[in-house]
PADO-240469 format. One line per field, with one value per residue (C-alpha): x, y, z. Coordinates in pm, 1 decimal. Layout:
N
px: c(X:...)
py: c(Y:...)
pz: c(Z:...)
end
This chain:
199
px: c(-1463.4:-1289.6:-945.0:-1003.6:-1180.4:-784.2:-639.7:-804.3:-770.3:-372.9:-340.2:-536.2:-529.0:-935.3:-1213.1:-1602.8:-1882.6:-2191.5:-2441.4:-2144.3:-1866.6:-1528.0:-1206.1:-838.0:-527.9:-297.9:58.4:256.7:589.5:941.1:990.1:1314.5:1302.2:1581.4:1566.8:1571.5:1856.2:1666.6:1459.2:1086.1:1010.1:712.0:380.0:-7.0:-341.7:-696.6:-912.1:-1280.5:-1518.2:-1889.7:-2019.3:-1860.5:-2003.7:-1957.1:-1760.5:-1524.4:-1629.2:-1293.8:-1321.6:-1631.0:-1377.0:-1114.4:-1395.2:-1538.1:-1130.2:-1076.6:-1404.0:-1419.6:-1770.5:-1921.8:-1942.6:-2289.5:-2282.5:-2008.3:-2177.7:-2482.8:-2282.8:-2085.3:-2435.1:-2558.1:-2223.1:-2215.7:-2660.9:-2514.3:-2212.8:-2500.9:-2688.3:-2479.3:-2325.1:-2711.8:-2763.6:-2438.7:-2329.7:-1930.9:-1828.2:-1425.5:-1235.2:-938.1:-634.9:-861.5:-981.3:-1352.8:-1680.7:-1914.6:-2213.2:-2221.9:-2500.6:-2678.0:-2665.9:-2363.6:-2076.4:-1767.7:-1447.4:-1153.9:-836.4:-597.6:-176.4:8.1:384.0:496.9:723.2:1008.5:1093.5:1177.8:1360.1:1713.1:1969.7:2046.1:2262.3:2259.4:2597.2:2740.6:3045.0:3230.8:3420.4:3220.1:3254.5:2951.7:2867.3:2580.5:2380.6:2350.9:2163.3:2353.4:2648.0:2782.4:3010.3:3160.2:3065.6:3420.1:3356.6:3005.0:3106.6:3409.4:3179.5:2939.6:3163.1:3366.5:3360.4:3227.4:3411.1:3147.6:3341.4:3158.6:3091.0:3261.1:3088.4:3414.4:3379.2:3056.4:3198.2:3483.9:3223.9:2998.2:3277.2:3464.3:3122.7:3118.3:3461.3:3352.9:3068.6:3312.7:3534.3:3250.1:3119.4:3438.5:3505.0:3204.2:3182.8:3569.4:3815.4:3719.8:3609.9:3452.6:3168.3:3087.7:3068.0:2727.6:2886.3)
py: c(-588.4:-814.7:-747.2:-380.2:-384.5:-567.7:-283.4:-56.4:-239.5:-294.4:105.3:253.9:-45.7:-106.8:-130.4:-106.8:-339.2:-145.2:-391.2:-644.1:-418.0:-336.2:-549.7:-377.8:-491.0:-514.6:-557.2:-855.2:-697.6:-937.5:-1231.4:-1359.8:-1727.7:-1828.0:-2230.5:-2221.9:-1893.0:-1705.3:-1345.7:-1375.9:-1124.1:-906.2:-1020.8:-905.5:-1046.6:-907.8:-798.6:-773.9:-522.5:-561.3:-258.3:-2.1:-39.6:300.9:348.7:666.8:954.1:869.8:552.7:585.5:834.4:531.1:272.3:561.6:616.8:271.6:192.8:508.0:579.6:861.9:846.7:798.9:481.5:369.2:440.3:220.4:-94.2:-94.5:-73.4:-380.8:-580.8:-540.6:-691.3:-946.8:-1009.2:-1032.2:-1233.5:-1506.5:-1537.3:-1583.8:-1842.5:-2025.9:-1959.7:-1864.2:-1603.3:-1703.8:-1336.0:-1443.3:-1308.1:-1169.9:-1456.7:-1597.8:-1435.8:-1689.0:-1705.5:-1875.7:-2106.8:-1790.2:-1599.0:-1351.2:-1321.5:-1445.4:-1391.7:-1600.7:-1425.4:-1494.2:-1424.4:-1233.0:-1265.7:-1079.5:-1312.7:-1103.2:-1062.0:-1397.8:-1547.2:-1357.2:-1599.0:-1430.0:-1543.3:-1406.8:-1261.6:-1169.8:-997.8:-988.9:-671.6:-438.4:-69.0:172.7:475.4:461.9:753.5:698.5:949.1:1282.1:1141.8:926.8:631.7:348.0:24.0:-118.5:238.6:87.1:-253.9:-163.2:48.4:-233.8:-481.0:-239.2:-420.7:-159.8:-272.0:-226.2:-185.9:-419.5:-368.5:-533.4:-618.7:-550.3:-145.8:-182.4:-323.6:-154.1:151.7:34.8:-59.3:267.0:402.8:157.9:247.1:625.0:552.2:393.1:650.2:907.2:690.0:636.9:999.6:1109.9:865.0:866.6:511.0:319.3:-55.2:-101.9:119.5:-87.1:-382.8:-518.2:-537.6)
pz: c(-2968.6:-2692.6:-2885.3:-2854.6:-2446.5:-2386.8:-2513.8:-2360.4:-1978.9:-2036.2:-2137.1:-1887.6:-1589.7:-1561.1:-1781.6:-1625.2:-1761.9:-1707.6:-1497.3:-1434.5:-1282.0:-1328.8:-1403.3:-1244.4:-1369.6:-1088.5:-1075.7:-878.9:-780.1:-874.5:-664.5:-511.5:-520.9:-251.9:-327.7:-718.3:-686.6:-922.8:-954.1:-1117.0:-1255.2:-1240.5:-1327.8:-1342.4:-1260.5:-1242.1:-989.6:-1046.7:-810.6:-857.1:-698.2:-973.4:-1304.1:-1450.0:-1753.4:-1786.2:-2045.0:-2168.6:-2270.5:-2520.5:-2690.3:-2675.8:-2795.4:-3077.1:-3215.4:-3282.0:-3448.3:-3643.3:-3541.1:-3380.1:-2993.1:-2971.5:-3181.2:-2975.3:-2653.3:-2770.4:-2966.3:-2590.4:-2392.6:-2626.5:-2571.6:-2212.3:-2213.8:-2403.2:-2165.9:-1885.9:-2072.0:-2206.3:-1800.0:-1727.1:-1967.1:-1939.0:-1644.9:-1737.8:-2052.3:-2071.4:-2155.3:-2338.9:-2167.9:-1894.8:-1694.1:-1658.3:-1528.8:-1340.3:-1196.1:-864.8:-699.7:-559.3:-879.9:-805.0:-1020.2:-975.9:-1143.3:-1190.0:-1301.6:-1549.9:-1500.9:-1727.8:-1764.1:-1975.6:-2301.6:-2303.9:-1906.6:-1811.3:-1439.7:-1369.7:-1191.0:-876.2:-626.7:-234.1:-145.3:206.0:231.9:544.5:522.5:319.3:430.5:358.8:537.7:795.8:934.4:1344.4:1471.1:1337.6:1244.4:966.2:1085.9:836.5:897.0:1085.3:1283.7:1394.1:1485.9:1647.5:1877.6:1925.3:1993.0:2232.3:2583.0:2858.7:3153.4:3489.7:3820.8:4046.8:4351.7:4643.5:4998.3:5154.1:5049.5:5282.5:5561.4:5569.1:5554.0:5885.9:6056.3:6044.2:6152.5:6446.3:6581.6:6542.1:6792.0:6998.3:7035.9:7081.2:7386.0:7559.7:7481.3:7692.5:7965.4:7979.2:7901.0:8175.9:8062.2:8338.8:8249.1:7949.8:8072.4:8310.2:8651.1)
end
């Protein structure tokens, strides 16, 4: 029976135990491993979710194909082996699922599940090696237009050149306004000097 439940969770990615709950197979995506310059490649572990327990129509048709029996009978055997899965987790404490992991029972009764890893025998570690090239040219897409990558760096290493302002430019400013004053005051109280000074 275990031989055929294994099938049945690697085919269709979860399998429910009715009064235990249901077991998803879950995927690990590859791994780069910088320090050892190699690619892992992908691998799967299970997740187990007390609070569904329900078992798809679907897979008493699976379970009844495989056993040649009639769905009925394989609706019951599965209802038996899932009391005796509770059962022997009750007594024992632990039921080990080959190539599945192990269900537990904890201090406070609840059960816990410890996953096994799956990696797959014929996907094994790829040697990869980082590479950097300097003067690679691909197109990018900035904004609405497409620009090569010497076209992009040339622009962002373009210097912008910011006039700076000088004080002079202000002085030379107020005192051009001063020496319009001037002229405007010795314009209407006439060029004598002796009108500006205090005497």
């Amino acid at each position: 029976m275990i031989g055929i439940l294994n099938d049945y969770l690697l085919q269709h990615k979860s399998i429910s135990i009715p009064g235990l709950g249901t077991i998803y197979l879950e995927k690990i995506p590859a791994i780069n491993d910088f320090s050892n310059r190699q690619l892992l490649a992908p691998s799967y572990k299970f997740r187990f979710d007390k609070y569904f327990d329900a078992p798809d129509k679907e897979f008493f048709s699976f379970l009844a194909s495989n056993q040649a029996m009639a769905e009925y009978e394989a609706i019951k055997q599965y209802n038996e082996f899932a009391y005796d899965l509770r059962d022997r987790i009750r007594k024992e404490e632990y039921f080990n699922w080959p190539q599945v992991g192990m269900l537990m029972r904890d201090a406070t009764g609840e059960i816990q599940f410890k996953s096994d890893l799956i990696q797959p025998g014929f996907v094994q570690p790829m040697p990869a090696r980082r590479v950097i090239r300097q003067d690679a040219r691909h197109a990018l897409l900035v904004g609405d237009q497409e620009l090569t990558t010497t076209q992009m760096s040339e622009i962002l290493n373009e210097e912008v050149h910011i006039e700076k302002e000088s004080w002079w430019m202000y002085a030379l400013i107020l005192f051009a306004a001063a020496l319009c004053i001037l002229f405007f005051y010795l314009y209407q109280h006439g060029w004598e000097f002796s009108s500006m000074g205090g005497n």
